[in-house]
N, C-alpha and C positions, 0 to 999 in steps of 0.2 A: 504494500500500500504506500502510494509517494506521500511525503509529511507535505501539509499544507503552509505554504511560504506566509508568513503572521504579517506582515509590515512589507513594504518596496526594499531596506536592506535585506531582509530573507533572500527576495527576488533576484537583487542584485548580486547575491554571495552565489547563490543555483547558480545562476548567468555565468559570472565569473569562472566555475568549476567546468562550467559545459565548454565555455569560448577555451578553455586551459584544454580541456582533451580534443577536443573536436574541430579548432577553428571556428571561426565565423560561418564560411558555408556547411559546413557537417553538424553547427549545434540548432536543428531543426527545428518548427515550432509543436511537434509531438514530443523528442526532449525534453524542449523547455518545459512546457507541460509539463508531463511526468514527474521531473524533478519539483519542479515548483507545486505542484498540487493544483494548480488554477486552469479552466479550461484558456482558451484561445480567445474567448469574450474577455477574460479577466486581463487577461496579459496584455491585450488590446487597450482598456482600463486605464493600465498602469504606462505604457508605452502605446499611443496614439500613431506612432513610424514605423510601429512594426521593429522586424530585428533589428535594422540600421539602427533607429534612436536606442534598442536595448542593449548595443556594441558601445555606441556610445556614451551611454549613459554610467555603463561597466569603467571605459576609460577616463570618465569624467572624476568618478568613486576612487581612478588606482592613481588619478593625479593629484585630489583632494589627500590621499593617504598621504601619499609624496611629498604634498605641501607640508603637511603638518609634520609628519617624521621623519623626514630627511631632509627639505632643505631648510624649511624653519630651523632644525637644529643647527644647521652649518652656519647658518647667517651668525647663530651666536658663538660659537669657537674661535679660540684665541688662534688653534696652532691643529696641526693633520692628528698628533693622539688623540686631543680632546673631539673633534669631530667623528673620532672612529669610536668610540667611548658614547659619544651619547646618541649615535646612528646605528650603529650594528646592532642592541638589542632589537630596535624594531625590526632590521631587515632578518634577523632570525627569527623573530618569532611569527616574521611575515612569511619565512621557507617553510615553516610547522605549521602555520594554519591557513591562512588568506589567500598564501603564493600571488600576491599583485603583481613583483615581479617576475615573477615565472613566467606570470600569463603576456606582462608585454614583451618578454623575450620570445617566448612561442610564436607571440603574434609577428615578431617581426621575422621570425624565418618562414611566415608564410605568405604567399602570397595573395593581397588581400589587396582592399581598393586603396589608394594612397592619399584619400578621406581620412583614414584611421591609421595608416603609416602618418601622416604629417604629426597628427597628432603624441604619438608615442616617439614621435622624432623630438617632438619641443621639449617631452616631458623626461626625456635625455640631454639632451639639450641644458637643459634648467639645472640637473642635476651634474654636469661635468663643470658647466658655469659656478657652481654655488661650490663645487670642492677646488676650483682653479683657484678660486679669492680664498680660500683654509690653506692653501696651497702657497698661496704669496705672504698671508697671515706669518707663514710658519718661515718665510724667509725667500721663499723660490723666487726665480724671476720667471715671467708670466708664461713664456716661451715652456720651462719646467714644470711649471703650476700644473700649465694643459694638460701635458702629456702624462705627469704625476698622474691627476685626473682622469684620462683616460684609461690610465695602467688599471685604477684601483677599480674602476665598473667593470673593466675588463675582467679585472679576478676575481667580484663579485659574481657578475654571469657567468662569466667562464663555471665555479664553483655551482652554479645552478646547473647550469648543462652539465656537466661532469655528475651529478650525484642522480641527476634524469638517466643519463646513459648507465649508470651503476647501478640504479633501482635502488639506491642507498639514500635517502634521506639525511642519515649521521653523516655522509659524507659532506654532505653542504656546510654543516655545522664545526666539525674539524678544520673547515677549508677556512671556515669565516675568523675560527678564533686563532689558529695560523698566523690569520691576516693581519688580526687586531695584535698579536704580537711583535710582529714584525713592523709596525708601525709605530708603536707603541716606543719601541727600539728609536724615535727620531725624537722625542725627547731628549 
């Protein structure tokens, strides 16, 4: 029996898990459904656009997360430890339950309309910006900041992808705290 989605976050969490296994074209509105408990009237309801505004609406949810616990954090960091210090619990306990970034990494190795690529491009974008300035914070010149920057989403996804291809969850979390050590080390 599929459990009935209580609220639009319910909806959205369903949403989020389907678009993470299935893509955008494979998470169907029998799916959606199913998982959600709502007929096709309902979901209709709650998203007026059909699945485009329910893609959306999913990205809108993984950027608002983003705003608040990860780049909001960075803006206040002095220096790269303290940034990875009060960023990494979220993004693990994001690998253990919500996977937001999981899903816009999936999303981006598939191909999908670049409506929703533009979108998950800015909210990358926002997030190599926001650790480029932690990056200069902690002394880098901007040129190093960047690429700093780049390195560390790199080994974050990288660390999502690798524990996908493992079927190991603990792998993502060894890889993240790894990470935070070896950062931690530029103190």
């Amino acid at each position: 029996m599929p459990r009935i989605a209580a609220d639009r976050n319910d909806v959205l969490a369903a949403l989020r898990a389907l678009l993470l296994q299935y893509g955008v074209e494979g998470a169907t509105l029998a799916l959606i459904s199913r998982a959600t408990g709502l007929g096709k009237g309902s979901l209709y309801n709650f998203f007026p656009g059909g699945k485009e505004q329910m893609t959306f609406e999913v990205l809108k949810e993984c950027g608002a997360w983003m705003e608040r616990e990860i780049l909001e954090p960075l803006q206040h960091s002095v220096n790269a430890p303290e940034a990875l210090e009060r960023t990494l619990p979220a993004i693990l306990h994001d690998a253990a339950n919500e996977r937001r970034l999981a899903l816009l990494t999936a999303l981006c190795l598939r191909r999908f309309p670049d409506r929703f690529r533009n979108r998950i491009k800015a909210l990358f974008y926002e997030w190599a910006k926001a650790l480029t300035r932690v990056f200069m914070r902690t002394g880098y010149s901007s040129g190093r900041a960047w690429n700093a920057s780049e390195d560390l989403i790199a080994h974050i996804q990288g660390a999502a992808t690798l524990a996908a291809g493992l079927d190991d969850p603990r792998a993502f979390m060894r890889m993240i705290k790894r990470l935070g050590k070896r950062y931690k080390a530029l103190d």
